[in-house]
N, C-alpha and C positions, 0 to 999 in steps of 0.2 A: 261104230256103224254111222254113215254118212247119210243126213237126211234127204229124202228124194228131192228136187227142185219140182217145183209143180205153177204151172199157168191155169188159174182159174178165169172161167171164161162165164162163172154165173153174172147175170145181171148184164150182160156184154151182147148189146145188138149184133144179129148175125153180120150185119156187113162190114161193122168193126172186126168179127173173130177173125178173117181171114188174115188181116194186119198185123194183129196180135201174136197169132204161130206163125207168120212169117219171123216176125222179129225174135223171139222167142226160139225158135229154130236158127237162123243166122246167129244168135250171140253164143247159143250151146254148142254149136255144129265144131265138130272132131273133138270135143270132151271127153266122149264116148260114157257115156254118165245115165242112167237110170232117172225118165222124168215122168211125172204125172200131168196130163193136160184134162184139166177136170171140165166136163161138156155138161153134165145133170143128165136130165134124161131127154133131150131134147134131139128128137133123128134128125131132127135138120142141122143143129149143132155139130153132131157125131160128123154127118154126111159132108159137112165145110173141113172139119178137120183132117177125118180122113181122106179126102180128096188132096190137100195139105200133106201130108204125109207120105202119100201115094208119091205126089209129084217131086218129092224130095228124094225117094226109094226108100223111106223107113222101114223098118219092121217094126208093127204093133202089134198088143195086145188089147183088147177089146175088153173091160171089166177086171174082175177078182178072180183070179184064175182057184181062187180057196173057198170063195163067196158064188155061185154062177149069177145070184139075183142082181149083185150089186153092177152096173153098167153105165155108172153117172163118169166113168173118166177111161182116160188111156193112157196105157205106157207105153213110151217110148224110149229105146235107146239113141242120143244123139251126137 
């Protein structure tokens, strides 16, 4: 089993995040690979990423889909 790739974004000013999953998305882009982009719980965090996301056409998941509480990250296939 192949461990997830994951962009942790704790400690990461929001005006860097946007930077960050760009690059992070341009070096995985057509891997097609299972990624974690860890946000904490931070809506404005979530809300930079997912906007991110959106503008790429991802499909995500929002939390643990086995956990509902847990909601500090997201997966992405990219």
């Amino acid at each position: 089993m192949n461990e997830i790739l994951k962009l942790d974004l704790h400690r990461i000013k929001h005006e860097e995040a946007e930077i960050l999953v760009d690059r992070f998305i341009n070096k995985n882009w057509g891997k097609n690979i299972e990624t974690q982009i860890i946000t904490g719980n931070s809506k404005k965090m979530k809300d930079i990423v997912i906007s991110k996301l959106n503008f790429y056409k991802l499909e995500f998941t929002v939390g643990d889909r086995w956990n509902p509480r847990n909601l500090g990250y997201i997966t992405v296939i990219i």
